[in-house]
C-alpha positions in Angstrom: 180.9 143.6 85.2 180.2 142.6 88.5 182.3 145.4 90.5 180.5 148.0 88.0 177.1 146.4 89.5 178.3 146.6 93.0 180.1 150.1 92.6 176.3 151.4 91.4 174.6 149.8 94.0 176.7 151.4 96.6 176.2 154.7 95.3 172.4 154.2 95.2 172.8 153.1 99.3 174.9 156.2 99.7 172.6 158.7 98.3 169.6 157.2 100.2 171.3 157.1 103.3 172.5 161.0 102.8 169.0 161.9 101.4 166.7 164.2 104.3 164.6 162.0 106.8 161.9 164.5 105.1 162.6 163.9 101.8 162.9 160.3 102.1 159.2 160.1 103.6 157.6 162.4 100.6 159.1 159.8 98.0 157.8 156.6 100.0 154.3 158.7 100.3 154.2 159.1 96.5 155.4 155.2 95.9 152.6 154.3 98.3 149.6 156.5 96.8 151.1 155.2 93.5 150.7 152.1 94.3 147.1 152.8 95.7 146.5 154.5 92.2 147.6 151.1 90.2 145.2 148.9 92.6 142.7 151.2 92.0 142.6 151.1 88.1 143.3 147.7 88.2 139.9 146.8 90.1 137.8 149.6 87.7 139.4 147.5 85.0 138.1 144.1 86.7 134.7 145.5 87.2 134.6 147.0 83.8 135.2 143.5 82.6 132.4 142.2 84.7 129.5 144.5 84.5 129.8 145.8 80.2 129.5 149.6 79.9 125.8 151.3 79.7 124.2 151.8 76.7 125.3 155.1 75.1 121.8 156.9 74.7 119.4 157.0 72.0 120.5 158.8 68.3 118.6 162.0 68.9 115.3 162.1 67.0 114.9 163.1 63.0 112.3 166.2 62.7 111.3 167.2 59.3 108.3 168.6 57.6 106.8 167.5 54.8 103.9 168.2 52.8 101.3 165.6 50.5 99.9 166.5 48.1 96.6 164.3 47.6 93.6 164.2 45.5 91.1 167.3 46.2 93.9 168.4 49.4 97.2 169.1 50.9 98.1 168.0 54.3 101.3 169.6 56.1 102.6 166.9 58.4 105.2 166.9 61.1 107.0 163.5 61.2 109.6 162.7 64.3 111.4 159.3 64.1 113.2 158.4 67.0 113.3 156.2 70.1 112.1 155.7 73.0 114.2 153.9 75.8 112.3 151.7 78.2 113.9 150.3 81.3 113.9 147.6 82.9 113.0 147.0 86.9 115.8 147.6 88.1 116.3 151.2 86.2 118.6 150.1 83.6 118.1 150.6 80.1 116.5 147.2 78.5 115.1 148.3 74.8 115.0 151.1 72.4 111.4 151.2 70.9 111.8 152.7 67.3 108.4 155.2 66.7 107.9 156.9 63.7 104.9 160.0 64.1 103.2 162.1 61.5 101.4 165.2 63.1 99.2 167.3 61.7 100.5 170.9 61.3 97.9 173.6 62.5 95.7 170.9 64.5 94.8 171.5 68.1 96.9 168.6 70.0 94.8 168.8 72.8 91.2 167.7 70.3 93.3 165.5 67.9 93.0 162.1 67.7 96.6 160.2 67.8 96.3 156.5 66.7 99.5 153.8 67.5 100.0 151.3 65.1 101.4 147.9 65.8 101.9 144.9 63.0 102.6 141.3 64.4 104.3 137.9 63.5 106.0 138.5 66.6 108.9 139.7 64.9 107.4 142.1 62.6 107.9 145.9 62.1 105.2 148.3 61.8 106.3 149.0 58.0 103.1 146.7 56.9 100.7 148.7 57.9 102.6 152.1 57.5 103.7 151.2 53.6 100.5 149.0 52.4 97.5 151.0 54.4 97.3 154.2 56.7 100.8 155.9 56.3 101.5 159.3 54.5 103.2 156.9 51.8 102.5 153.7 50.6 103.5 150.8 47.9 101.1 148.8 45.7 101.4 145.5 47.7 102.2 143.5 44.0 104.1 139.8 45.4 107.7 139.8 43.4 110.9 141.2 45.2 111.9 143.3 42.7 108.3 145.0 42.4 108.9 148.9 42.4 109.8 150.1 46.2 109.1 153.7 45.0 106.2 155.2 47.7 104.0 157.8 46.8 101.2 160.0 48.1 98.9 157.8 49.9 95.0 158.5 48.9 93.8 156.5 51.7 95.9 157.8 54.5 94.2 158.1 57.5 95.9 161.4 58.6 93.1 163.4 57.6 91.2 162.4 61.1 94.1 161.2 63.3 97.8 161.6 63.9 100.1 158.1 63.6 102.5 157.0 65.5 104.2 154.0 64.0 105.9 151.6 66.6 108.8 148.7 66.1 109.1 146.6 69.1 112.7 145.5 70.2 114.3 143.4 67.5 112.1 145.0 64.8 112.7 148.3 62.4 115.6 150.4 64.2 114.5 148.8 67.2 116.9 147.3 69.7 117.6 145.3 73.1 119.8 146.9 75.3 122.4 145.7 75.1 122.7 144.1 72.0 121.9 140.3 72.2 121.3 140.8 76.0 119.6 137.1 76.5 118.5 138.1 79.7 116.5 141.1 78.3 115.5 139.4 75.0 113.9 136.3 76.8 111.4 139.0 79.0 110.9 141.4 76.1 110.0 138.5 73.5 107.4 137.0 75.4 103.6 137.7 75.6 104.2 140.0 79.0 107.0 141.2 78.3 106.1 142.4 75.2 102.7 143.9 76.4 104.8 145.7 79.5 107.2 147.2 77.0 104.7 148.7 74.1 102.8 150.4 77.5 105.9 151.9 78.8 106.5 153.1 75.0 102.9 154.7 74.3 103.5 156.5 78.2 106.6 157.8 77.7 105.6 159.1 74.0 102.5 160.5 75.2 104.6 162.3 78.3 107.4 163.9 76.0 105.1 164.9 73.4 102.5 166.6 75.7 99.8 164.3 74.4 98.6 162.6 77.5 94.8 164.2 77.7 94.6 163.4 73.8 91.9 160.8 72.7 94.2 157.9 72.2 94.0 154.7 69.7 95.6 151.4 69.0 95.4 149.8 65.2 97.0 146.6 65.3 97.4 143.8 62.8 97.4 140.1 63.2 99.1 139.4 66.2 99.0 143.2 66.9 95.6 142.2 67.0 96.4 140.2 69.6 98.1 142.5 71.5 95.3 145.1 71.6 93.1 143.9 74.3 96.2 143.0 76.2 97.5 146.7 75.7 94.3 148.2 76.7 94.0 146.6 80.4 98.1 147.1 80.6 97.7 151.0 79.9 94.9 151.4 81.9 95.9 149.3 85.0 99.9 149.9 85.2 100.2 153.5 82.8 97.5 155.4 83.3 96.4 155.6 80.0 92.8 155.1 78.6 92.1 154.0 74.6 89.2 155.2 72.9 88.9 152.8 70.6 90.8 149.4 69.3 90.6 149.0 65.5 92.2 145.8 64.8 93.1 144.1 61.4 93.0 140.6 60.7 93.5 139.6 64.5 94.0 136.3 66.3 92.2 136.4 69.6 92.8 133.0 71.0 95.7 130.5 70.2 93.4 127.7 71.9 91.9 126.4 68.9 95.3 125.5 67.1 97.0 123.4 69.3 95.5 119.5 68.1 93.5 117.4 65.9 90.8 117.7 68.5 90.5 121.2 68.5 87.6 120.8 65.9 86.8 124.6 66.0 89.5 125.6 64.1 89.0 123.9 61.5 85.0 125.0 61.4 86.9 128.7 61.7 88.8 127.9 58.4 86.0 126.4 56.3 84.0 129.4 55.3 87.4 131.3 54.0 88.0 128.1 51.8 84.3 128.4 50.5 85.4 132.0 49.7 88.4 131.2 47.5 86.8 128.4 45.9 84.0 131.1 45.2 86.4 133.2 43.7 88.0 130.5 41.6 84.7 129.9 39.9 84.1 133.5 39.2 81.0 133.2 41.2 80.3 136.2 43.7 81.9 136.7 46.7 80.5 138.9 50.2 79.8 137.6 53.3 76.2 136.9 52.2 77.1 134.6 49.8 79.5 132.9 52.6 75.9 132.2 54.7 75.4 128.5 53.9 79.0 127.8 54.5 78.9 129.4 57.6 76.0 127.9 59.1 77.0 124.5 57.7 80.8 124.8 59.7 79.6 125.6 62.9 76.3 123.1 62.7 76.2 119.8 61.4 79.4 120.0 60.2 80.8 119.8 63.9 78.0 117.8 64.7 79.1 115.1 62.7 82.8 115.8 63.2 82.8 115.1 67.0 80.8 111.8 65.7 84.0 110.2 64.8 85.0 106.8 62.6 82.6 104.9 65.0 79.8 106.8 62.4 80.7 106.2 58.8 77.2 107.4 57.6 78.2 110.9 59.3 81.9 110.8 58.1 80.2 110.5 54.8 78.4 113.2 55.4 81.1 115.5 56.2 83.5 114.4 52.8 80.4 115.1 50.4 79.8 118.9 52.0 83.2 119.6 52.4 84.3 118.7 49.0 81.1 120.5 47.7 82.1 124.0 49.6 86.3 123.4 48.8 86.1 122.0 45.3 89.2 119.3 46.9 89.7 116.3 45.7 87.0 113.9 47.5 89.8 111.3 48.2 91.9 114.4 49.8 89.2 115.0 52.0 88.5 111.5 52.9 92.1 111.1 53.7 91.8 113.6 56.0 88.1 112.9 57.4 86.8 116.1 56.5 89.5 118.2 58.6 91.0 120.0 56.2 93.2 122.9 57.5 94.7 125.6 55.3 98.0 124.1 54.5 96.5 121.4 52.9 94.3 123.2 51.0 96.8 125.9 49.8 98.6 122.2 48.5 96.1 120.8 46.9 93.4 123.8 45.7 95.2 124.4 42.7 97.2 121.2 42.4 96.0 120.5 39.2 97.6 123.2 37.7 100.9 122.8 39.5 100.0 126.1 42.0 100.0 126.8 45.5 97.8 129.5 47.2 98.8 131.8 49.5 97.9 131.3 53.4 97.3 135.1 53.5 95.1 135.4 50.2 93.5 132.1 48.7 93.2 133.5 45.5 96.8 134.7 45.1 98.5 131.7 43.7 102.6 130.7 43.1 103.8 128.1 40.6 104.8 125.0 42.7 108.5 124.5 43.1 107.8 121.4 44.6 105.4 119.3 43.0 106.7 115.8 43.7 105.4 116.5 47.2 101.9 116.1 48.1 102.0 118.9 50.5 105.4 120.8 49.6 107.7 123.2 51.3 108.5 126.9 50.2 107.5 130.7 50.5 104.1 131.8 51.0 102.9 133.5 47.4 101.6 136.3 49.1 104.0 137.1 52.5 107.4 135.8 50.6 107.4 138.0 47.9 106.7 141.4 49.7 109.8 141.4 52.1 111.7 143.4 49.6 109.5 145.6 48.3 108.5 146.6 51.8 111.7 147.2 53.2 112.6 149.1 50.2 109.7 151.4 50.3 109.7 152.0 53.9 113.7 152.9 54.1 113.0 155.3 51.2 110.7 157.1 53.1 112.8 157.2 56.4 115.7 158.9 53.8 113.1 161.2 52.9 112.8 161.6 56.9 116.5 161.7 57.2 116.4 159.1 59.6 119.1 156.7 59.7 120.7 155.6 62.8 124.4 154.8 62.3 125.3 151.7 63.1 121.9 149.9 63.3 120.2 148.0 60.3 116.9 147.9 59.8 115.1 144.9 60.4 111.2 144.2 58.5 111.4 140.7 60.1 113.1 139.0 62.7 112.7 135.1 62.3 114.9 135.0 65.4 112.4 136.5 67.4 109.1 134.1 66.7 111.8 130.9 67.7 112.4 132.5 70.8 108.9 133.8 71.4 107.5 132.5 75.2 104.2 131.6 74.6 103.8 130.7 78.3 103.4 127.1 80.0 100.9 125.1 81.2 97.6 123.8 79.6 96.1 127.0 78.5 97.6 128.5 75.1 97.6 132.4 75.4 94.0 134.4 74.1 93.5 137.9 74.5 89.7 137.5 74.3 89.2 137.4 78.0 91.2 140.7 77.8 88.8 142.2 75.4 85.8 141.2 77.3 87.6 142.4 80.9 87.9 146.3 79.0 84.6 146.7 77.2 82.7 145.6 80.9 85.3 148.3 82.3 84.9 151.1 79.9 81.6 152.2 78.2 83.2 154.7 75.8 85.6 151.6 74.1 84.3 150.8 70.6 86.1 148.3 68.9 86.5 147.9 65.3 87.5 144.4 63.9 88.2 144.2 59.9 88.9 140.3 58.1 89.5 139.4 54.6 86.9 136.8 53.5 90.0 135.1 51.5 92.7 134.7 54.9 93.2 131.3 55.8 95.8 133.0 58.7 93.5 134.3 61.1 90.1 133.7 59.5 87.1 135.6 60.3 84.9 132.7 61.3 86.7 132.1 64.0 86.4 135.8 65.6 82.9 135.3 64.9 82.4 132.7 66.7 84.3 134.5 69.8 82.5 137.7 69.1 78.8 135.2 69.7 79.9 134.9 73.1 80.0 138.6 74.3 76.8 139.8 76.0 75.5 142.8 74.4 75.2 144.4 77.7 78.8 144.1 78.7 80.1 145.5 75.4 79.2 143.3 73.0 77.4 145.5 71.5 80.4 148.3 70.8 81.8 145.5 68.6 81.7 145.6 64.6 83.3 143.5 62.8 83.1 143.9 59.0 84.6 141.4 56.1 86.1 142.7 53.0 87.2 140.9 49.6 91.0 139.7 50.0 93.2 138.4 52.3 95.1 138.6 55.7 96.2 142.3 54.2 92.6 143.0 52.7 94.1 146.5 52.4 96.1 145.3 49.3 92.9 146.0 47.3 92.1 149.1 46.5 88.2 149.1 47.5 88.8 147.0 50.6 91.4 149.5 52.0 89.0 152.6 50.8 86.1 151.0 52.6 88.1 149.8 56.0 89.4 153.4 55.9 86.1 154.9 55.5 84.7 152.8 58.7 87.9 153.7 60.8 87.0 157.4 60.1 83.6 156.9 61.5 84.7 155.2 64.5 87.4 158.1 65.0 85.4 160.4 64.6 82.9 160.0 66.8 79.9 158.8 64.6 79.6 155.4 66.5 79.1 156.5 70.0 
């Protein structure tokens, strides 16, 4: 075996040493540049490791055409969902911003209104508004998940004086970070900037690519979409380029200042009229914000008065547990126990405790058999919120297969609960309020109205304590382009059929030009 070896290794010698000096040199050229070529891929290998591909681009937008028929008219609507891609500053690709737009077929782009609509939590999709209010579409917003998810033609749409464009921030809907679970991107797009920088860059580029940028532009935004609002205005007009006409914002929470401690007595002033409402209600005795007047002047007047007293005053401790148990209905031992600061979870506990229910933080009067009764103040989904998750999501992927709008590979999300845990609120001493922000662009812009709407029965963001915001604007810097109106139900007033036809029927007004 080993002379074989040798014997073949000789040969081998021989041949290369009778092989052309020129031929010799083109075979150790093409070792050499194969070598060259195995380096090479190696280190694109390494640096494919290291640096993870770019994202493949957006699924190409869904364009269909589709045709309501309503009470007394037909609209013809052209609805696009899609994305739009946002990018980070360095240039690379950092969110896709799901939008969903209705157009109105036959309208003059250039004169027609365009209104985007933003929902809250953070964390939520834009489905809430789009399914229970303003879409093309909607659901009866009935709590149970397995109410009917079956949309139909929506009465109340608001298409008949403004196109819609329907957005779902990163993490929400179809919308996604780049690339997926991307910490880096996730912590600067789920924070209050962040968030801000990344709906302006959305609106832009939608406005660019639709040709849409000299239309008269709108926000509607709910709850903390609310929030966002005045934030989005200054962002769009300092850093975009892009002027609103006109914020109309549902249920919003201007200022997280007033929830962060016991001695943050406002909040719970804020929170007193809506429980006089629901205990209103619960007596079948009549409910409008007239009625609401004593309550009102009571919780921000003596009521703070002899809050900020303190134990070192029994006589006006006393004072506080009789009018507070007078306006709530609570138990007077409840509110003694609590020194006349009750704030909505306890009274969602212990309104109807009596009869073993718990009210809903988004609509007093909707109530839920307790599944926790051996606990004073118990643990468990809110009556209202909890049981519309299904329905909703059924309802508004329904209508995106009616849209034909499915993007492979990507579920759709209503609600996030990742995204409010990882929400940055900021640091520091101050919590974060968009009411300076609101102030800043109606002193900026004389042509800004701003519509505010509240449910006298939301114990969420209740509309005492934007009232008490809305005192301190000067009617000479704005204050004055401000209406706030208050409407029987909840955090989603526009569950009820009259409150959404009335809020509907002021949105058209401020659309259309009737309040300037």
């Amino acid at each position: 075996m080993r002379s074989t070896l040798r014997s073949l290794t000789l040969c081998c010698l021989l041949a290369a040493a009778a092989m052309p000096a020129g031929a010799q040199q083109a075979q150790q050229t093409q070792q050499a540049q194969q070598a060259d070529g195995d380096r090479t891929r190696k280190e694109r290998g390494d640096r494919n490791q290291q640096q993870p591909d770019r994202p493949r681009p957006p699924a190409p937008d869904a364009v269909t055409r589709q045709t309501l028929d309503l009470p007394g008219r037909s609209l013809h609507v052209t609805a696009t969902a899609g994305f739009v891609r946002i990018l980070g500053e360095d240039g690379t690709p950092e969110a896709d911003i799901g939008t969903t737009a209705y157009t109105l077929d036959g309208a003059d782009p250039a004169t027609r209104p365009v209104t985007f609509v933003v929902n809250g939590g953070p964390g939520m999709a834009s489905a809430w508004l789009q399914m229970g209010a303003v879409g093309p579409w909607r659901i009866p917003f009935v709590p149970g998940p397995s109410a009917s998810p079956v949309p139909q033609p929506n009465a109340d749409t608001w298409l008949d004086f403004t196109d819609l464009v329907f957005i779902d921030p990163p993490g929400t809907g179809y919308g996604t970070v780049l690339p997926p679970g991307d910490a880096a991107a996730k912590k600067r797009l789920w924070s209050v900037d962040g968030d801000i920088d990344a709906l302006s860059q959305a609106i832009r580029r939608w406005l660019d690519r639709a040709g849409r940028i000299a239309t008269t532009k709108y926000l509607l935004g709910e709850s903390y979409g609310g929030f966002r609002g005045p934030r989005l205005a200054r962002r769009l007009a300092q850093h975009d380029g892009v002027g609103l006409r006109g914020l109309v914002l549902v249920s919003p929470l201007f200022d997280y200042g007033n929830r962060s401690g016991a001695l943050d007595v406002l909040g719970y002033a804020a929170e007193l009229p809506s429980m006089a409402a629901a205990a209103r209600a619960d007596r079948g005795e009549a409910v409008a914000r007239a009625d609401l007047a004593e309550a009102e002047a009571y919780a921000t007047g003596p009521f703070l008065a002899d809050v900020l007293r303190g134990l070192a005053d029994p006589a006006a401790l006393a004072r506080v547990v009789d009018r507070v148990v007078a306006f709530t209905g609570l138990d007077p031992a409840v509110i003694r126990q609590h020194r006349g600061l009750v704030n909505a979870w306890t009274f969602q506990h212990q309104h109807d405790r009596a009869a073993g229910r718990i009210d809903s933080a988004y609509d007093a009067t909707v109530t839920l058999p307790d599944p926790y009764p051996e606990v004073p103040e118990g643990r468990g989904d809110d009556p209202m919120l909890g049981g519309l998750f299904a329905p909703v999501t059924g309802a508004v992927l329904a209508v995106y297969d009616r849209l034909r709008w499915h993007p492979d590979g990507q579920v759709y999300r209503l609600f996030d609960p990742e995204i409010p845990k990882q929400w940055d609120y900021g640091r520091g001493f101050l919590r974060p309020q968009s009411f300076d922000a609101l102030r800043q662009a109606l002193a900026l812009d004389p042509q800004l109205h701003v519509l505010i709407g509240h449910g006298l029965f939301d114990l969420v963001t209740p509309f005492e304590g934007t009232q008490i915001l809305l005192n301190q604007l000067p009617a000479g810097a704005g204050g004055d382009r401000v209406r706030l109106v208050t409407l029987p139900g909840g955090h989603m007033f526009y569950s009820r059929d009259e409150s959404r036809a009335a809020f509907r029927a002021e949105a058209a007004r401020l659309i259309g030009g009737l309040d300037r």
